[in-house]
Each structure stands twice: as structure tokens, then as C-alpha cells.
C-alpha positions as CSV (number, residue, x, y, z in Angstrom):
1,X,-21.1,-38.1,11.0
2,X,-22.9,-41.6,11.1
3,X,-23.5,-43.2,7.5
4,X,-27.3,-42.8,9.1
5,X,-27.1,-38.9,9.0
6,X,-25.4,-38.7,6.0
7,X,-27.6,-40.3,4.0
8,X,-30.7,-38.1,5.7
9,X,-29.0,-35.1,5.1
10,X,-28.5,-36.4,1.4
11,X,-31.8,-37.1,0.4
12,X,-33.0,-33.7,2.3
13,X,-30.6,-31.5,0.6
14,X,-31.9,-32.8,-2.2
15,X,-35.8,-32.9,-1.8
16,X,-35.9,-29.7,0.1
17,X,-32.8,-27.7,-1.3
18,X,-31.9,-26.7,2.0
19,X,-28.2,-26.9,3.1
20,X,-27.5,-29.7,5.2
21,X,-25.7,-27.7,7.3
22,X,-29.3,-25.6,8.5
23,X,-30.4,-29.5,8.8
24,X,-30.7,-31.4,12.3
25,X,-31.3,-35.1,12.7
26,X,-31.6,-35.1,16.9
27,X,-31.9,-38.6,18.6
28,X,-34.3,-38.3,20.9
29,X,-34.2,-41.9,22.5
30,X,-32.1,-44.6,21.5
31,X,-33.7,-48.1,21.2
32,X,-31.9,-51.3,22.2
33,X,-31.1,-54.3,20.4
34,X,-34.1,-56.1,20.9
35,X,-36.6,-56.9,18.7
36,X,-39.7,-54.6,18.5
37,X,-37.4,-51.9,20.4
38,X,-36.8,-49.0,17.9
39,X,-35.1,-45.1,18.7
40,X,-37.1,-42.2,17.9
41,X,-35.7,-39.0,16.3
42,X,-36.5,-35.3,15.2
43,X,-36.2,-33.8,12.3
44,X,-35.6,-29.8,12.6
45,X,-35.8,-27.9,9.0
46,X,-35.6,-24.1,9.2
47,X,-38.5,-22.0,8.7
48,X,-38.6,-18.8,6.4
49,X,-41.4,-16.6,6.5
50,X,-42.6,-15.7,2.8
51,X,-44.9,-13.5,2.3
52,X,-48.2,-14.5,0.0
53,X,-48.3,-13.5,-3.6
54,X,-50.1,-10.1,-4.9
55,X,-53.7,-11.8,-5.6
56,X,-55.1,-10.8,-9.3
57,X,-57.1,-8.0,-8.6
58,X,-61.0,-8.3,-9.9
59,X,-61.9,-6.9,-13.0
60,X,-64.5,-4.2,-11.4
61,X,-61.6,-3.2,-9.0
62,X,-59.0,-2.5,-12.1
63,X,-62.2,-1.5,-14.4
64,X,-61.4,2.5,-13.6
65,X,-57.9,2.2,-12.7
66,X,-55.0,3.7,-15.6
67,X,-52.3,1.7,-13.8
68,X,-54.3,-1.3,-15.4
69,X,-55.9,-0.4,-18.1
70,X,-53.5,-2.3,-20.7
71,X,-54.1,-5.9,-19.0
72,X,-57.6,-5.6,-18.6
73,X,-58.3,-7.7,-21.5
74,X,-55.5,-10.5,-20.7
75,X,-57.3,-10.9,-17.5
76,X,-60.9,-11.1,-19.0
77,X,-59.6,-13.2,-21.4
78,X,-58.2,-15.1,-18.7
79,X,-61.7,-15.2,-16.6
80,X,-63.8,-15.8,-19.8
81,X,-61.7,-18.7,-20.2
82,X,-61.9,-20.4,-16.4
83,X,-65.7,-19.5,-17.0
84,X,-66.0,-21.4,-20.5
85,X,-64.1,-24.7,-19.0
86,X,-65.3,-24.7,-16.0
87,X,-69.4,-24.8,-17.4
88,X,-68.1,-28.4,-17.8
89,X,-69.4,-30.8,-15.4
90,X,-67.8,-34.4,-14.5
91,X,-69.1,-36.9,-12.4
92,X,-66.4,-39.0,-10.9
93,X,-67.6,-41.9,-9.4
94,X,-64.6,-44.1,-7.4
95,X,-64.6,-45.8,-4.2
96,X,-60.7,-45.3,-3.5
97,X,-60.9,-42.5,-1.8
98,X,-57.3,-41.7,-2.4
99,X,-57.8,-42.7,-6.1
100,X,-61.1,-40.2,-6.0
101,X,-59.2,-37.2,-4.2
102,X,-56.2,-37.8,-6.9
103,X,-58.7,-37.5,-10.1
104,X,-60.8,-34.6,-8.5
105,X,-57.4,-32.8,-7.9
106,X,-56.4,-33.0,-11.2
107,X,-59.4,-32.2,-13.3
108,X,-61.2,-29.5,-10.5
109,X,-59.3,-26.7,-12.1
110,X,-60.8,-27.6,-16.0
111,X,-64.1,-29.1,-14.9
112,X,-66.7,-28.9,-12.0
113,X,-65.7,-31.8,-10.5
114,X,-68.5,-33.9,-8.6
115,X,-67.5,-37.2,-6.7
116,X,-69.4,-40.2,-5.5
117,X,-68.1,-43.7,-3.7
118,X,-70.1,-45.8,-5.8
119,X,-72.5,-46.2,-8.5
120,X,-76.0,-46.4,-6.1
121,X,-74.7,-43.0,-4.6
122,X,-74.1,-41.5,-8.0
123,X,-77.2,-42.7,-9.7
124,X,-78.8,-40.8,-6.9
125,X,-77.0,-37.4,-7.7
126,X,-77.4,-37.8,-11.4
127,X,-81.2,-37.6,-10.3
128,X,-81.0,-33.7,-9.3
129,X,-77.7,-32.5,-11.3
130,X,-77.0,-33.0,-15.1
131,X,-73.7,-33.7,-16.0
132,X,-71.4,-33.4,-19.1
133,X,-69.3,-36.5,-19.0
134,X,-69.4,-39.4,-15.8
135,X,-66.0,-41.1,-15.2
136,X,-66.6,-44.2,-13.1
137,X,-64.7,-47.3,-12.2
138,X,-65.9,-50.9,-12.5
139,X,-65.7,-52.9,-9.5
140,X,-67.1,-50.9,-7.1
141,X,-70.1,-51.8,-3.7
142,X,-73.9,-51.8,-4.3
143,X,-74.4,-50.7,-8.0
144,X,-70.9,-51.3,-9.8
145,X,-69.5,-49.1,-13.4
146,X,-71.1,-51.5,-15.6
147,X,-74.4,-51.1,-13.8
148,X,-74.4,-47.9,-14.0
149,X,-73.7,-47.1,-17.2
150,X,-76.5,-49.1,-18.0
151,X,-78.7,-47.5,-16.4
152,X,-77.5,-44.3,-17.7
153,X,-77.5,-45.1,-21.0
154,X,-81.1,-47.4,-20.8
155,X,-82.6,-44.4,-19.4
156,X,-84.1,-41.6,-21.3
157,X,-83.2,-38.8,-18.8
158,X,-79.0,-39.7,-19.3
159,X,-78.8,-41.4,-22.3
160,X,-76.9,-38.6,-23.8
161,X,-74.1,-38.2,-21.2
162,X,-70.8,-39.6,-22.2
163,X,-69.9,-42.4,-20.3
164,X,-65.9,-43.4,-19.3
165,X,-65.2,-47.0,-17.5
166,X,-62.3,-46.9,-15.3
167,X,-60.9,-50.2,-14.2
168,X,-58.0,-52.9,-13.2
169,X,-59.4,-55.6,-15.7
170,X,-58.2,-55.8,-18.7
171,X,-60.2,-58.9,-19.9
172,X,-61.9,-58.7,-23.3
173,X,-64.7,-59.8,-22.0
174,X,-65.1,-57.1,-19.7
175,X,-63.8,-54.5,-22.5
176,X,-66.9,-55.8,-25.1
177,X,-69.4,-55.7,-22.0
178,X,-68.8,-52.3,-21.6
179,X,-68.1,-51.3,-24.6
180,X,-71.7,-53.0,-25.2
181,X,-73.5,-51.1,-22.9
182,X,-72.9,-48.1,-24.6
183,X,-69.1,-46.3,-22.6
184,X,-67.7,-44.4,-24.8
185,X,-64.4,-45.2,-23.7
186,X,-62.9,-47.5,-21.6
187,X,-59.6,-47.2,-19.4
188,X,-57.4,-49.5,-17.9
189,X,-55.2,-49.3,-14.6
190,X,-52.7,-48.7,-14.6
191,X,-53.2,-45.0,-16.4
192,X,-51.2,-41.8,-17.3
193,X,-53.5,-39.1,-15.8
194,X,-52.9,-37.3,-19.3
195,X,-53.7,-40.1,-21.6
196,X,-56.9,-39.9,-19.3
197,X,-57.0,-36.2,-19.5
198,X,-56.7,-36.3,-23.7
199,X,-59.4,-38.6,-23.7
200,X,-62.2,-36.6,-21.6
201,X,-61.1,-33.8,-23.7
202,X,-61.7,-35.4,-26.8
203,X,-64.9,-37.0,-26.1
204,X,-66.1,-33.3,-25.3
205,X,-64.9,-31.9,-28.3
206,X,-66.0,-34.6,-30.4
207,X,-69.6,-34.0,-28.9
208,X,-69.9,-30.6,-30.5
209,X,-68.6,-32.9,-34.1
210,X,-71.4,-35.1,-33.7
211,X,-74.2,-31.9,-32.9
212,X,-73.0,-30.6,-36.7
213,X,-73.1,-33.7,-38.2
214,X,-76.5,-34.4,-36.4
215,X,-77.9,-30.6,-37.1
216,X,-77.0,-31.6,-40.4
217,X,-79.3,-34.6,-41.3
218,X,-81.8,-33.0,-39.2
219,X,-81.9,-30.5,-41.4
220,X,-82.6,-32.8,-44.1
221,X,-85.7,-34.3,-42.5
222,X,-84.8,-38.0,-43.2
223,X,-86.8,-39.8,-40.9
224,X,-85.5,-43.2,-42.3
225,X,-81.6,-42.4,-41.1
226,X,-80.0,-42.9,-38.1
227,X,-78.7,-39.6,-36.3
228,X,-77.5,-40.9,-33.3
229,X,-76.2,-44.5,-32.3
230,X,-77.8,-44.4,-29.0
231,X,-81.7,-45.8,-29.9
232,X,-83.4,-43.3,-26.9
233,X,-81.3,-40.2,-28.3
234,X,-82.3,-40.8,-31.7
235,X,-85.8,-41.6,-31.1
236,X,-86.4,-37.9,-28.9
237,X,-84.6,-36.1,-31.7
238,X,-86.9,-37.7,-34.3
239,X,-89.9,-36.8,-32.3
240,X,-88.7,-33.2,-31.3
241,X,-87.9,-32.9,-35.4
242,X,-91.3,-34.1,-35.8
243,X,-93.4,-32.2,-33.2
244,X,-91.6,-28.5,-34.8
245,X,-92.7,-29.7,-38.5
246,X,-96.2,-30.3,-37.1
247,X,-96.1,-26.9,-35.3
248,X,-94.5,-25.5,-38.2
249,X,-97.3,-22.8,-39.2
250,X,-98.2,-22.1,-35.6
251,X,-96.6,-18.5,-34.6
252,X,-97.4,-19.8,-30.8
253,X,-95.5,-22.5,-30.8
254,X,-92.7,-21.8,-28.0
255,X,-90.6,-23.8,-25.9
256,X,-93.7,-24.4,-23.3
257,X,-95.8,-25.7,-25.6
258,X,-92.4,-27.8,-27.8
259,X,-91.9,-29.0,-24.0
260,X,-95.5,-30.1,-23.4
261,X,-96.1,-31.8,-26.8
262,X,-93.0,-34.2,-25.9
263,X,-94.4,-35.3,-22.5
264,X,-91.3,-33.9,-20.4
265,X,-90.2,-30.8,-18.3
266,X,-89.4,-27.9,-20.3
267,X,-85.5,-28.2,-18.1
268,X,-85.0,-31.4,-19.4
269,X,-86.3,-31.1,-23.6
270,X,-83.1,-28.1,-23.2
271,X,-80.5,-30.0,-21.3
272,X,-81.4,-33.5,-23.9
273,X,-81.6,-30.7,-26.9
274,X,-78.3,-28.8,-25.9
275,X,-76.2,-32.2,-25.2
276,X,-77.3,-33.7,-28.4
277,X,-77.9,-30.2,-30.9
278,X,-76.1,-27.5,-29.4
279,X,-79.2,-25.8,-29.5
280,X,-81.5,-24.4,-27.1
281,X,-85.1,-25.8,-28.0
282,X,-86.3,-22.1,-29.3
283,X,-83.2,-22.3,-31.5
284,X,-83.7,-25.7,-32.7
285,X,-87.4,-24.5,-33.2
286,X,-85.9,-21.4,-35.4
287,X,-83.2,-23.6,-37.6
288,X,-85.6,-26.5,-38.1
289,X,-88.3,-23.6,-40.0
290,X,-85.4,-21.4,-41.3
291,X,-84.3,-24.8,-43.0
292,X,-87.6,-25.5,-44.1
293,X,-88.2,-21.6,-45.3
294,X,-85.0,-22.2,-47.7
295,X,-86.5,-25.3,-49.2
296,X,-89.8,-23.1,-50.2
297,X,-87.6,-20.7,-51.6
298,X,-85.3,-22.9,-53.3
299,X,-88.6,-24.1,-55.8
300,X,-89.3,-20.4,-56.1
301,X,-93.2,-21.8,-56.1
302,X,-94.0,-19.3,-52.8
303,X,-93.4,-15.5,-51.9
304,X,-91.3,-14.7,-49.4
305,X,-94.2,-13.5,-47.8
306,X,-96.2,-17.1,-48.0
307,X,-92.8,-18.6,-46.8
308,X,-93.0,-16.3,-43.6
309,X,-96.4,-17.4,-42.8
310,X,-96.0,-21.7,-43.3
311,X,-92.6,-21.4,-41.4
312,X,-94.6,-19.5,-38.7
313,X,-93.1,-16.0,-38.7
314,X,-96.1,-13.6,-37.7
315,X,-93.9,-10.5,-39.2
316,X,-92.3,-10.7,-43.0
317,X,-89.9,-8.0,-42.0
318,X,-88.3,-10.3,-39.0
319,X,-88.7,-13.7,-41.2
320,X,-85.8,-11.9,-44.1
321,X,-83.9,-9.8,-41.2
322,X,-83.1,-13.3,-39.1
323,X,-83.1,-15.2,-42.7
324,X,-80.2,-13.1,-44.1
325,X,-78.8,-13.6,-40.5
326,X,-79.0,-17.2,-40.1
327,X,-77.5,-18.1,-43.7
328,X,-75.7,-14.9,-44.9
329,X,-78.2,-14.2,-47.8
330,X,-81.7,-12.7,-48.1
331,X,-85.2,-14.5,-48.8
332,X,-84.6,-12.5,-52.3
333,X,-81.6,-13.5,-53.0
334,X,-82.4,-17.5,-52.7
């Protein structure tokens, strides 16, 4: 055997784990010595039919089934988690194609995963799609990273979607510009794909941190603090906070009318109110008068029955059945 074969069937035996005898290196025609002259070979690898693994069966095919019964919950367990991760959205914006199809490979099975080529194309789909987190690189055609998360962050419709820079410089300067306008983290290349994996996962996780801690000073209607860093965020809370106290008494006061007092689309006061609260707007409605119904209580200067009717609750049964609910303790018991 030629040192040539040897080493193929070497390196095959070992990527494959097929026996180099069931290996065959053919020469099919053998160059000459001159230059640009080359010989061209075939490879022949055996071929096993395998047949495809039993699929999970569905839940509303195993739902009357005996033979099934115990796993039922492991499976919806299962789905309920795919479901949960997957209501995540990313944005991944990257002009290396290969680079792009890497990233969306390995983040399509935790996220719905949505790519662009650069930042003019995904400016565009972040018009008609909301998005939990964009990942973008820097130097990229027509509108670059930086540009982008500009505008993203500058702009009231976006200004509360986490923002990741993705890039081959490593300058300072270029780590304080983006830090500047407003990424909330910033990534060099080279990268570990689960450093970068941690760090979407944290910023997520650390979002639902910041909606307690922000639920938390709203709650305590101090108009003079700061609840968010971004300026546009914390001015739309502020108002929403301020519109609800306003509204307080009014039992018609729904998410229509919430919607139509701050001048936007009743889609985009809940996708702003659920990135930045958690909260649907008729549950940030609800906790902002609950909050304010246990401050009347707390000076015991009102009835619960008064209290029901300034936090806007048309029935006094409801106000202390969804009181004891919302804080564990009854109107009476304040």
C-alpha cells in the first residue's frame, strides 16, 4: 500500500469509523509531472441502510392511549418547554452568510431565530415584527451595527429591545461608542458560541430582574426617580404610570382608552408595557390601583367600600376577592 492510501485510510478509519478494509481509494486518472497536471481519484465508502427513528408521537395521539399514559406528562413537559423558549425572538443581523447560517443554527432550537444581511434590511423587518433581543455585527454595507442600534435605541418603537454588538474590533474606542449608544453588550471575534450563548441568556433573564425592580418603584409613584436608564423607556412608563392615576376612579378605563390617552396603537402600549413591566396594560392598569387601594387602607381614613370606588372597581365584592388575590390578605385585614 502507497504511504498516499495509508494515510487516507487512516484519517477515514478514524473520522468515519469504518474499517479500512470496506474502504477504496480508486485512481481514476493519473496526472503527469507537470505543473498544473494533477490525478483524479474516488473515494467508495459503504452504505448501510438505517432505518429512521420512532418520531414522538403528539400528545392528542397518546392522550387516550394506556400504553402511554405514564409519559404523558414528560412529554408535555417537554412541549410546554420548546413552547416557553421558543416565544423568544432574536434578530440576527450578519452579512457573512456562513457566519449568519452558523449563529441561526445554533440558537434556532432555543429562539425564533430571524436573520438579515445588514442593518438597512433589518431596520426594515423590525418595522412589522417585534423582537426580544437583536444580535448584530458592526461593520456591515448600507446601515452598519452601530447605526442601527442607534436607531433602535433613539427610537420610541425599539428602545426597549436588548441590543448585542458583534464584531472583529476590539478598539476601545469602538467598545465606548457602542457601549454609548445604548448595546447592552458587546462581543468580540473571535467568540466561543457559549460565552455568546450565556450572554443572550442572561440579558433575557436579567430583563424579567429589571421588570421587578421597575414594578417596584412604580408602585411607589416617585415621579422624581429614574426607572429605567434608557430616557424614551422611562419617559413612556412615567406617562403610562401617570395616565392610570389620572384614570384612576374611572371604571371605563380599559386598554382602548389607556392606548388612546398615550397617542399609540393599543399593539404597541402591550409589546412596550410587557418588555419593560411584564405586564399586559390591563394588568399594569390593575396593580397600579390595587397599589394605590393598599395605600387608602394602610391610613385606615377610607372604607373598603370608598377604596373600591377611587381605585375604580364598579363591584366591592370583586375589588376584596382580586385584593386578597393579588397580595394574599383581605381589604379587612390591611
Amino acid at each position: 500500500m502507497s504511504a498516499q492510501r495509508a494515510v487516507f485510510f487512516t484519517v477515514s478509519r478514524r473520522c468515519t469509523g469504518v474499517k479500512s478494509e470496506e474502504l477504496r481509494l480508486e485512481v481514476i486518472e493519473r496526472g503527469g509531472v507537470q505543473e498544473n497536471e494533477g490525478s483524479s481519484f474516488k473515494i467508495v465508502v459503504p452504505y448501510k441502510h438505517v432505518e429512521e427513528a420512532m418520531p414522538k408521537p403528539a400528545l392528542s395521539e397518546i392522550k387516550n392511549n394506556t400504553e402511554f399514559n405514564d409519559d404523558i406528562s414528560l412529554y408535555k413537559d417537554i412541549d410546554q418547554k420548546n413552547i416557553q423558549d421558543k416565544q423568544m425572538s432574536i434578530l440576527l443581523v450578519e452579512d457573512n452568510i456562513d457566519l449568519q447560517n452558523f449563529l441561526a443554527c445554533s440558537f434556532r432550537d432555543q429562539y425564533n431565530v430571524t436573520t438579515a444581511s445588514n442593518g438597512g434590511e433589518a431596520w426594515a423587518i423590525i418595522q412589522s415584527k417585534s423582537f426580544d433581543l437583536i444580535l448584530s455585527d458592526i461593520l456591515m454595507p448600507e446601515i452598519n451595527g452601530l447605526e442601527l442600534c442607534k436607531l433602535v435605541k433613539s427610537t420610541f418603537e425599539t428602545s426597549h429591545i436588548p441590543v448585542i454588538l458583534l464584531t472583529s474590533l476590539a478598539e476601545k474606542e469602538n467598545l465606548i461608542e457602542g457601549l454609548h449608544l445604548g448595546a447592552d453588550d458587546y462581543i468580540t471575534k473571535p467568540f466561543d458560541i457559549r460565552i455568546l450563548n450565556y450572554r443572550i441568556s442572561t440579558i433575557l433573564k436579567n430583563r424579567i430582574i429589571v421588570r421587578d425592580k421597575a414594578l417596584k418603584l412604580i408602585s411607589q409613584s416617585d415621579a422624581e426617580q429614574d426607572i429605567f436608564i434608557n430616557e424614551l423607556n422611562d419617559k413612556f412608563i412615567k406617562k403610562a404610570l401617570s395616565i392610570v392615576h389620572e384614570n384612576m376612579s374611572n371604571t371605563q378605563f380599559g386598554k382602548e382608552e389607556f392606548a388612546s390617552e398615550m397617542h399609540i396603537s393599543s399593539s404597541l402600549l402591550y409589546q412596550k408595557l410587557k418588555a419593560l413591566t411584564g405586564q399586559s396594560p390591563i394588568d399594569f392598569i390593575r396593580s397600579i390601583r390595587f397599589n394605590h387601594g393598599l395605600e387608602l387602607l394602610k391610613t385606615h381614613q377610607y372604607t373598603i367600600s370608598e377604596v373600591s370606588d377611587i381605585c375604580g372597581f364598579s363591584s366591592n365584592n370583586y375589588f376584596s376577592t382580586a385584593f386578597k388575590k393579588y397580595f394574599g390578605k383581605s381589604p379587612t385585614e390591611i
